[in-house]
Structures are given as structure tokens and as C-alpha cells.
PDB file of N, CA, C and O in Angstrom:
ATOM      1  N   UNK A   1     -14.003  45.261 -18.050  1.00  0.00           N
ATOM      2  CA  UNK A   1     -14.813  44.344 -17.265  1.00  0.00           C
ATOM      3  C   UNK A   1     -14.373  42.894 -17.486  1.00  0.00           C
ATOM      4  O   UNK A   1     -14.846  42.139 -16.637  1.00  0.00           O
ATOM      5  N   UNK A   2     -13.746  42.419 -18.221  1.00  0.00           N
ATOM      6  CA  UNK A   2     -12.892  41.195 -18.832  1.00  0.00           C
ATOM      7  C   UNK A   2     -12.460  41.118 -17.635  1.00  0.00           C
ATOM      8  O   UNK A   2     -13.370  40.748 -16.894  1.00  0.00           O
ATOM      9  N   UNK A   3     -11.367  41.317 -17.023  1.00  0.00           N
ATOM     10  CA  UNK A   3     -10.874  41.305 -16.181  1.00  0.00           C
ATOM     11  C   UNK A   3     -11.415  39.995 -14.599  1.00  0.00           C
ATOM     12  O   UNK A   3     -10.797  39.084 -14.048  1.00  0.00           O
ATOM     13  N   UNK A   4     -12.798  40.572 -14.398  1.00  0.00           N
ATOM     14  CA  UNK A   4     -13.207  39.820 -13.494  1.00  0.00           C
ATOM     15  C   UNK A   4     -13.919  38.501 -14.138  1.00  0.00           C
ATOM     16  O   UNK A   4     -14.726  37.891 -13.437  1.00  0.00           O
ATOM     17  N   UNK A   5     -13.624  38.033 -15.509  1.00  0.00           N
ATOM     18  CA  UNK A   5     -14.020  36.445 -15.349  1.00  0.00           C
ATOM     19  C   UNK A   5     -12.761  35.624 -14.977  1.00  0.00           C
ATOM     20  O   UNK A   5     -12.921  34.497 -14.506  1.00  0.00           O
ATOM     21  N   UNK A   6     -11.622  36.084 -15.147  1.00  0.00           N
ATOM     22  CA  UNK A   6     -10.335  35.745 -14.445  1.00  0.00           C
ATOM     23  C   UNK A   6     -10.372  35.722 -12.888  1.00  0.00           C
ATOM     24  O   UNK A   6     -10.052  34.781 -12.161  1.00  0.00           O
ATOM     25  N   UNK A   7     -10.894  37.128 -12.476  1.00  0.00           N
ATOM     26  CA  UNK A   7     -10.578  37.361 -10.943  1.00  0.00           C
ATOM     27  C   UNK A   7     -11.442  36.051 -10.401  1.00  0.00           C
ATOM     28  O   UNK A   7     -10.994  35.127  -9.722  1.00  0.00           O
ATOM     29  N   UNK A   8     -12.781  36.214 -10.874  1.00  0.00           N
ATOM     30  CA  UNK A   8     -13.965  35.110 -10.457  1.00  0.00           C
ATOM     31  C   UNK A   8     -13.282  33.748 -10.509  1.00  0.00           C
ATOM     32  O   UNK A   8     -13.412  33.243  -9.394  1.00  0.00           O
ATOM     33  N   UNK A   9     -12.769  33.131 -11.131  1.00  0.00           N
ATOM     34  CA  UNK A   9     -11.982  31.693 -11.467  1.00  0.00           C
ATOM     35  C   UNK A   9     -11.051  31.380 -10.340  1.00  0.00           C
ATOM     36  O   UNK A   9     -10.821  30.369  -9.675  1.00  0.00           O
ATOM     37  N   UNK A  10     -10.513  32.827 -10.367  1.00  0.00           N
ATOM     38  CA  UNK A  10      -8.897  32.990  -9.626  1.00  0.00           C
ATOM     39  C   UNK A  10      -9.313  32.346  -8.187  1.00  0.00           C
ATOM     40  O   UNK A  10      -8.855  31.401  -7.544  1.00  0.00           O
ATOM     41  N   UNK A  11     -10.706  33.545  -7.886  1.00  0.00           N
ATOM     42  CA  UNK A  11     -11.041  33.505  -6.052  1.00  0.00           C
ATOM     43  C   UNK A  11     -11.715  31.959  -6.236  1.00  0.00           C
ATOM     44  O   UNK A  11     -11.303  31.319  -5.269  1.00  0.00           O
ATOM     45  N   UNK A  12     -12.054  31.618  -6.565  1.00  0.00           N
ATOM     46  CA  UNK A  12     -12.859  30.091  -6.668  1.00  0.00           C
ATOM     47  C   UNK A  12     -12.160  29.128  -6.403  1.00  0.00           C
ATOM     48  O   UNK A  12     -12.359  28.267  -5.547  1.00  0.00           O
ATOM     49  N   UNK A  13     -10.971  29.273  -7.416  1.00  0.00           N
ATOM     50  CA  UNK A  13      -9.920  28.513  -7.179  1.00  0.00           C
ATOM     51  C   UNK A  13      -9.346  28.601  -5.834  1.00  0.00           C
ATOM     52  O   UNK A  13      -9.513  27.734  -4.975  1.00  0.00           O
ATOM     53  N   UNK A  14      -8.724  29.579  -5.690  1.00  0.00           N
ATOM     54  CA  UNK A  14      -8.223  29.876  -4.212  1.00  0.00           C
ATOM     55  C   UNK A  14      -8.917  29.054  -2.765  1.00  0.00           C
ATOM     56  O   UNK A  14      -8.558  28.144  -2.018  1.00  0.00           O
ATOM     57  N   UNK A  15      -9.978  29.868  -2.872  1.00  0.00           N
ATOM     58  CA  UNK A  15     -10.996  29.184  -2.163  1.00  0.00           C
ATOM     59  C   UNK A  15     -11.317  28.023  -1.527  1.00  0.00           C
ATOM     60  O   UNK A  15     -11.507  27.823  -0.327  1.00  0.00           O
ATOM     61  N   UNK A  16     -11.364  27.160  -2.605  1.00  0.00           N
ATOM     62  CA  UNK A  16     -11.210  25.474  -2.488  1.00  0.00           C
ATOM     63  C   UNK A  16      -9.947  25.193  -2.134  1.00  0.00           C
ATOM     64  O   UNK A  16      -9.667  24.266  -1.374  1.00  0.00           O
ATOM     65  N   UNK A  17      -9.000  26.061  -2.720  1.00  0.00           N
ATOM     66  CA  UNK A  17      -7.281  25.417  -2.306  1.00  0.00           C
ATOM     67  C   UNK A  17      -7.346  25.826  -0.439  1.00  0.00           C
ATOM     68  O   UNK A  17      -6.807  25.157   0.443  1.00  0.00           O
ATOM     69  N   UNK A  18      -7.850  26.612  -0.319  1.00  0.00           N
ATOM     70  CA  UNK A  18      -7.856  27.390   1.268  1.00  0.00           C
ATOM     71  C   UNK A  18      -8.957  26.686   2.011  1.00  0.00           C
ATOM     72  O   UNK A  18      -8.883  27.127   3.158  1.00  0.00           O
ATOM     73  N   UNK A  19      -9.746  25.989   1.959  1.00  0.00           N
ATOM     74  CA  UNK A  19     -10.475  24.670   2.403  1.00  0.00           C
ATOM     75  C   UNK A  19     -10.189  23.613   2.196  1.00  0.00           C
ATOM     76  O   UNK A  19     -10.804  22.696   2.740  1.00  0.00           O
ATOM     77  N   UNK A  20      -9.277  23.410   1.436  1.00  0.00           N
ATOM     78  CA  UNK A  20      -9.216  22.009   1.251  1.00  0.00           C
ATOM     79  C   UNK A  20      -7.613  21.623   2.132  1.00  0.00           C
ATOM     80  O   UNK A  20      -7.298  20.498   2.521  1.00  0.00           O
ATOM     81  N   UNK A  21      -6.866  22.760   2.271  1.00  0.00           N
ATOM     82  CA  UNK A  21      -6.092  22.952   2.867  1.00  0.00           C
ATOM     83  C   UNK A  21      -6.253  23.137   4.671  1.00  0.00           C
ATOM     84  O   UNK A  21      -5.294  23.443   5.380  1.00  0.00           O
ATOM     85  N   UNK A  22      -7.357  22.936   5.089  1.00  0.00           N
ATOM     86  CA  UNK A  22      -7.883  23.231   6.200  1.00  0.00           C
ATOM     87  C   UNK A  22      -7.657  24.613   6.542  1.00  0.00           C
ATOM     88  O   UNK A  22      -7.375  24.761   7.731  1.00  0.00           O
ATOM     89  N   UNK A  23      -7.698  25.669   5.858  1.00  0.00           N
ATOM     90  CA  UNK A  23      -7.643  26.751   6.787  1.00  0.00           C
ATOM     91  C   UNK A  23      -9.411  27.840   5.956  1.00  0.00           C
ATOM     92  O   UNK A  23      -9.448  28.684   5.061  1.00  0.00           O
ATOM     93  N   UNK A  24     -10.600  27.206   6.859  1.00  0.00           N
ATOM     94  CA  UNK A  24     -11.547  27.209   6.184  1.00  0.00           C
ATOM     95  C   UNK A  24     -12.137  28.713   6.189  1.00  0.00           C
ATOM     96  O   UNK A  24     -13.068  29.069   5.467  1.00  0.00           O
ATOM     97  N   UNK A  25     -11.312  29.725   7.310  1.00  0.00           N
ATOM     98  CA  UNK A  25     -11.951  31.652   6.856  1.00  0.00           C
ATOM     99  C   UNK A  25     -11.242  31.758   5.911  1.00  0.00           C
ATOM    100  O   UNK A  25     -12.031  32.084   5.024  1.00  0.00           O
ATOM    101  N   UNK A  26     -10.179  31.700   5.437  1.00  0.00           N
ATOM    102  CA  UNK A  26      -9.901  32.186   3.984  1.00  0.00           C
ATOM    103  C   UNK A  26     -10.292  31.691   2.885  1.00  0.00           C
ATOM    104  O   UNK A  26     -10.379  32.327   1.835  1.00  0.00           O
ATOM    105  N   UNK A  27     -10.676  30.003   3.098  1.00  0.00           N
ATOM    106  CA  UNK A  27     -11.425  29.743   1.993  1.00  0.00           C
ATOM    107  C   UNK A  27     -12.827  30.324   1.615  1.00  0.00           C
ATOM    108  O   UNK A  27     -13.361  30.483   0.517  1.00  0.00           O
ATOM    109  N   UNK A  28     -13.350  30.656   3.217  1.00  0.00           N
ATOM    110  CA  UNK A  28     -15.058  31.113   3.007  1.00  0.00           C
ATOM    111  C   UNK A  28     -14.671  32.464   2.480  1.00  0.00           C
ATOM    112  O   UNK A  28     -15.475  32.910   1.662  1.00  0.00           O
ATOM    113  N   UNK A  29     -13.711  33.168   2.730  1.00  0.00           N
ATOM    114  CA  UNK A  29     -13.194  34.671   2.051  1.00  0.00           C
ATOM    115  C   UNK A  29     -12.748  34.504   0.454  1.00  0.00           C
ATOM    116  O   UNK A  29     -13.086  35.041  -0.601  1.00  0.00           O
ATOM    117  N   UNK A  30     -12.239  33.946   0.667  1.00  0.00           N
ATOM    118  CA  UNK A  30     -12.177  33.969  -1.369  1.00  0.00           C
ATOM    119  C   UNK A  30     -13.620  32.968  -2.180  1.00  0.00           C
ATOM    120  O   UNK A  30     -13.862  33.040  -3.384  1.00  0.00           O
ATOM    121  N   UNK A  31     -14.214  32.316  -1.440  1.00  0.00           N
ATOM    122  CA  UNK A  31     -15.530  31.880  -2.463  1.00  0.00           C
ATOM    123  C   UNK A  31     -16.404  33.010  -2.389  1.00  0.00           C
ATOM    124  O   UNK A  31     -16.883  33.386  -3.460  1.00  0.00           O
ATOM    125  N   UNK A  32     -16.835  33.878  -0.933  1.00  0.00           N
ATOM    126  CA  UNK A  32     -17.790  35.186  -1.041  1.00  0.00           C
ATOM    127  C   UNK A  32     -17.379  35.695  -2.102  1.00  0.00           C
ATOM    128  O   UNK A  32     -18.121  35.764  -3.082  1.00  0.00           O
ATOM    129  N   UNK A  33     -15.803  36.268  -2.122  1.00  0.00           N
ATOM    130  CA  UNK A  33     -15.345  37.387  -3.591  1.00  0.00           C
ATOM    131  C   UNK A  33     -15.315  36.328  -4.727  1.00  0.00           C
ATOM    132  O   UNK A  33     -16.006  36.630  -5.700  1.00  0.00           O
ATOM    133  N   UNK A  34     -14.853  35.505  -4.774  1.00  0.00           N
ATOM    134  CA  UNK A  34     -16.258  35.076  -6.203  1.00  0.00           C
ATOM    135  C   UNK A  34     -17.417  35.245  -6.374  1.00  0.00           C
ATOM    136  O   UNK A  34     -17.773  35.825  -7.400  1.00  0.00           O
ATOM    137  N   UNK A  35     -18.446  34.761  -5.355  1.00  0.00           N
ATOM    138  CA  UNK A  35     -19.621  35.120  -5.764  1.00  0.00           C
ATOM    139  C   UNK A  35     -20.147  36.113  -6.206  1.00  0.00           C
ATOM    140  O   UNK A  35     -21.120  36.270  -6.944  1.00  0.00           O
ATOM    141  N   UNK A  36     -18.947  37.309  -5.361  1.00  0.00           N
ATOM    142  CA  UNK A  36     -18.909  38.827  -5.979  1.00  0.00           C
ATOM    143  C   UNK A  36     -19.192  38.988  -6.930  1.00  0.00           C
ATOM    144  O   UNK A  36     -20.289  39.302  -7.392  1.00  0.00           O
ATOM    145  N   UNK A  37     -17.848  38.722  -7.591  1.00  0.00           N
ATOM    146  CA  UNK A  37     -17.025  38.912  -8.864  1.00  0.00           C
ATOM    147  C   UNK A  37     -18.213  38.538 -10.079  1.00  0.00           C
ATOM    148  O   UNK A  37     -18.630  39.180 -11.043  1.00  0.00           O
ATOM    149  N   UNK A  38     -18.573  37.005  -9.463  1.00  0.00           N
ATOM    150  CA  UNK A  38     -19.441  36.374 -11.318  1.00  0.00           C
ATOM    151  C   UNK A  38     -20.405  37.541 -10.744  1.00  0.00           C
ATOM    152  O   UNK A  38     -20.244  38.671 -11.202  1.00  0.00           O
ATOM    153  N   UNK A  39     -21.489  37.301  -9.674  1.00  0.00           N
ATOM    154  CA  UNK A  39     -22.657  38.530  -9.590  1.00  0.00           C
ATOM    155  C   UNK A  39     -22.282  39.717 -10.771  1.00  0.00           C
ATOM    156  O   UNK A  39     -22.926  40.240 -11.681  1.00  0.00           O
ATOM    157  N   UNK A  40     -21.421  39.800 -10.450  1.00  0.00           N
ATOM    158  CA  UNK A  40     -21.089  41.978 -10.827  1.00  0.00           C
ATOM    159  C   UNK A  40     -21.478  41.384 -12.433  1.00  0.00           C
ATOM    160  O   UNK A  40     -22.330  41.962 -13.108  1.00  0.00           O
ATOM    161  N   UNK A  41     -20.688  40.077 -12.977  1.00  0.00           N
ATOM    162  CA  UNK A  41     -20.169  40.156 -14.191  1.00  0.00           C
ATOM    163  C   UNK A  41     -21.933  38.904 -14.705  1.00  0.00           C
ATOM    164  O   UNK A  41     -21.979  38.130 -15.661  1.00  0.00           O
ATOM    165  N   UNK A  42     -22.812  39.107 -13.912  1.00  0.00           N
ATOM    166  CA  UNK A  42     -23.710  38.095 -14.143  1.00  0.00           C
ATOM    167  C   UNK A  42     -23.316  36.603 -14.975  1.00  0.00           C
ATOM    168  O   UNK A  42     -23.977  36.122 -15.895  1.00  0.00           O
ATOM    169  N   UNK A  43     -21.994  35.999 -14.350  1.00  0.00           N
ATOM    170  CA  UNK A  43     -21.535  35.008 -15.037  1.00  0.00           C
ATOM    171  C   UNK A  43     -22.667  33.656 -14.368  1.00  0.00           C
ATOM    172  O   UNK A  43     -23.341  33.846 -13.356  1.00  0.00           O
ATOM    173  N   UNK A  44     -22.688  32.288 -15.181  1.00  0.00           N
ATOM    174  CA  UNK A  44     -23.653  31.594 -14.988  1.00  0.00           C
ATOM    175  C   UNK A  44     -23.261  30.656 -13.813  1.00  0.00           C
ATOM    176  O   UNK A  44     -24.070  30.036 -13.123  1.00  0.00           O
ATOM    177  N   UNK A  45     -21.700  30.634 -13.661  1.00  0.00           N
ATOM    178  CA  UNK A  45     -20.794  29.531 -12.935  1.00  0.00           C
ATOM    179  C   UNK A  45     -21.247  30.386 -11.141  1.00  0.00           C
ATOM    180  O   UNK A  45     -20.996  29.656 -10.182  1.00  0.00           O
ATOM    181  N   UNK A  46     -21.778  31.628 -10.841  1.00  0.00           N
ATOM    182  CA  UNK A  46     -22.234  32.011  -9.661  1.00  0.00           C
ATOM    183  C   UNK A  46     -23.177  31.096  -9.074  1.00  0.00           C
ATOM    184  O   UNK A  46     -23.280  31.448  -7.899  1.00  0.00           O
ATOM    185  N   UNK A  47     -23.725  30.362  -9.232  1.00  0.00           N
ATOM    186  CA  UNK A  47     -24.950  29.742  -8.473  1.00  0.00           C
ATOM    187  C   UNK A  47     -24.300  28.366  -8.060  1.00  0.00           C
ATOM    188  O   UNK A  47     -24.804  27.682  -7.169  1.00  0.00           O
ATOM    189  N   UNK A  48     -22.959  27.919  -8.861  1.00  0.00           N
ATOM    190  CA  UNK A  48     -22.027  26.586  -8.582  1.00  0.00           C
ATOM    191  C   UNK A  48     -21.099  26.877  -7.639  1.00  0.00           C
ATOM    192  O   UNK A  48     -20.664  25.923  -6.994  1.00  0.00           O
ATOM    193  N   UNK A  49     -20.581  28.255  -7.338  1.00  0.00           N
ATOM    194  CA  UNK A  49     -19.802  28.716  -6.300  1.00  0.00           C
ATOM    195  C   UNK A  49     -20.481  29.410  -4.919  1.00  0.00           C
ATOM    196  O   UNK A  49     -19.855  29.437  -3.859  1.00  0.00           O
ATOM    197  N   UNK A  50     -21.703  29.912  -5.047  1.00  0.00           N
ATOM    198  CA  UNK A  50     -22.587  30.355  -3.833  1.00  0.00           C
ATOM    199  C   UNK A  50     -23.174  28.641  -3.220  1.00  0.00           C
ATOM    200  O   UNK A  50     -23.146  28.614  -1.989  1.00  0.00           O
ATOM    201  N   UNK A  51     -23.626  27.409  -3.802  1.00  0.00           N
ATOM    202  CA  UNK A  51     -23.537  26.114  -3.393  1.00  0.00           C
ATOM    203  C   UNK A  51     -22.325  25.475  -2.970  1.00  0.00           C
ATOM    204  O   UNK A  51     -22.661  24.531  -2.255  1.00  0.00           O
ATOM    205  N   UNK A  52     -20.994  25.540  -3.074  1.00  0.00           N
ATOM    206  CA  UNK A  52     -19.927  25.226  -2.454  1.00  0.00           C
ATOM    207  C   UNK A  52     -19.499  26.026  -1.185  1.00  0.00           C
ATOM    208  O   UNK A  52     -18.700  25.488  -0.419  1.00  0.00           O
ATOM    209  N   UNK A  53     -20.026  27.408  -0.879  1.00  0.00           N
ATOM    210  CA  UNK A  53     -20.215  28.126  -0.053  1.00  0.00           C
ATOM    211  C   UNK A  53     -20.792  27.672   1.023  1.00  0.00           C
ATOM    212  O   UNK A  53     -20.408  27.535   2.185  1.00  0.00           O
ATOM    213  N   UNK A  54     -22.336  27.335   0.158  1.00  0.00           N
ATOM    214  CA  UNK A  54     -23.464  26.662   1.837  1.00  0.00           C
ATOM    215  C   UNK A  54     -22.714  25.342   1.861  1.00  0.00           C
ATOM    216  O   UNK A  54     -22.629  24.933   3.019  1.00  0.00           O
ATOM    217  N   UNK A  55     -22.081  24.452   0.879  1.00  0.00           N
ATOM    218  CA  UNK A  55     -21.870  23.073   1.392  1.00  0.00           C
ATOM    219  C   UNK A  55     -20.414  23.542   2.706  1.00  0.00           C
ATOM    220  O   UNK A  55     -20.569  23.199   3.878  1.00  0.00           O
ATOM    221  N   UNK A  56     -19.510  24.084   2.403  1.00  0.00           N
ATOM    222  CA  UNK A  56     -18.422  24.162   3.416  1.00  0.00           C
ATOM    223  C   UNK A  56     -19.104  24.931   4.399  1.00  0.00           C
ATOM    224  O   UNK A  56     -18.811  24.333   5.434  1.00  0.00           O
ATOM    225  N   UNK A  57     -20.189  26.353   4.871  1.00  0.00           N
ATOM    226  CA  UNK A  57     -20.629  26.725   6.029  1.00  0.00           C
ATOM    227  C   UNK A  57     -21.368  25.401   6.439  1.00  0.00           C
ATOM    228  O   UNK A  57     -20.667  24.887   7.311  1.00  0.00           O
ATOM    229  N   UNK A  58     -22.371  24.693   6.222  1.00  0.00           N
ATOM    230  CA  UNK A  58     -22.695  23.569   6.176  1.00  0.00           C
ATOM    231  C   UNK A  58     -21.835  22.454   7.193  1.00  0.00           C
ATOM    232  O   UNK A  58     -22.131  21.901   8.252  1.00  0.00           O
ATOM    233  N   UNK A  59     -20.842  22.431   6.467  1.00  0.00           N
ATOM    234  CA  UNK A  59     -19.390  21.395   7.130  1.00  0.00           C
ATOM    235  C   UNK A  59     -18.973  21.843   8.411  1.00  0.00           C
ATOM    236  O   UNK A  59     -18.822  21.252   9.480  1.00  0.00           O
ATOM    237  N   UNK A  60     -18.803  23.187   8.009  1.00  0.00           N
ATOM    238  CA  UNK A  60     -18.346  23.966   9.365  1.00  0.00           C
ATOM    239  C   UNK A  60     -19.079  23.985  10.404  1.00  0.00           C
ATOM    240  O   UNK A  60     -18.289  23.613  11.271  1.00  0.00           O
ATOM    241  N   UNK A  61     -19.967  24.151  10.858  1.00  0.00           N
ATOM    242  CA  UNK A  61     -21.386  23.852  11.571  1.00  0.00           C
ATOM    243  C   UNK A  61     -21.326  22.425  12.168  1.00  0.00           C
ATOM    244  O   UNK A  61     -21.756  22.085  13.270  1.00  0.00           O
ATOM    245  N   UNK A  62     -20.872  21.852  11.480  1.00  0.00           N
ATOM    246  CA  UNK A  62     -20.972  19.928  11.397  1.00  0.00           C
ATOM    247  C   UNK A  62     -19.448  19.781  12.528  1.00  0.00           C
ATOM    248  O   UNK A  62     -19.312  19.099  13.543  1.00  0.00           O
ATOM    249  N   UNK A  63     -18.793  20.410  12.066  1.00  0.00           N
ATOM    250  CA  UNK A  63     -17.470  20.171  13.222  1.00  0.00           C
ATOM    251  C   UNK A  63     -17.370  21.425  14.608  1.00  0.00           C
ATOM    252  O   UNK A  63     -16.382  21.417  15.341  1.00  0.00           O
ATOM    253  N   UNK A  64     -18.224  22.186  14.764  1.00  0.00           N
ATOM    254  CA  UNK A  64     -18.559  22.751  15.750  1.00  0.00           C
ATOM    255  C   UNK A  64     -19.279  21.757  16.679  1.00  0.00           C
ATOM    256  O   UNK A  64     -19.714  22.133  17.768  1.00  0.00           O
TER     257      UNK A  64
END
């Protein structure tokens, strides 16, 4: 189970690199599988990555 406090970091990371990069479904696709990931592993950093979630759907909404 070690394993996914890495994966969780990994997709987080990603995530932001894939929004910040403007290409914002893959970023909203790798922050969900974080939120996954900490959920499964009840890590505490989940509730800081499900809020970067609503702030970019949020954004997205805003440029529609």
C-alpha cells in the first residue's frame, strides 16, 4: 500500500503540470486520481488536492 503515497504526489503533480500547461482534461484527470489515490490511502494532503480541483472546474466555467 506504500506505493500509492508516491502515486498520490505523482498524479498531483502531473495535474498542475497539465493545467498549468493549458491542457486542462488531463489536468482535471490526474487531480481526480489523486484524490483517489490519498482517499484509498486516507492521506491528509486529499482535502488540498479535491480544493485545487473545484478551484480549476471553477476557472473552467469562468472561460466558458
Amino acid at each position: 500500500m506504500n506505493y500509492r503515497w508516491a502515486e498520490g504526489d505523482a498524479a498531483d503533480l502531473l495535474g498542475e503540470i497539465c493545467s498549468v500547461r493549458g491542457d486542462k482534461a488531463n489536468g482535471r484527470k490526474w487531480l481526480k486520481k489523486a484524490v483517489g489515490c490519498r482517499k484509498e490511502i486516507l492521506d491528509p494532503k486529499v482535502k488540498e488536492t479535491e480544493r485545487k480541483l473545484k478551484v480549476k472546474d471553477f476557472f473552467s466555467e469562468l472561460e466558458d
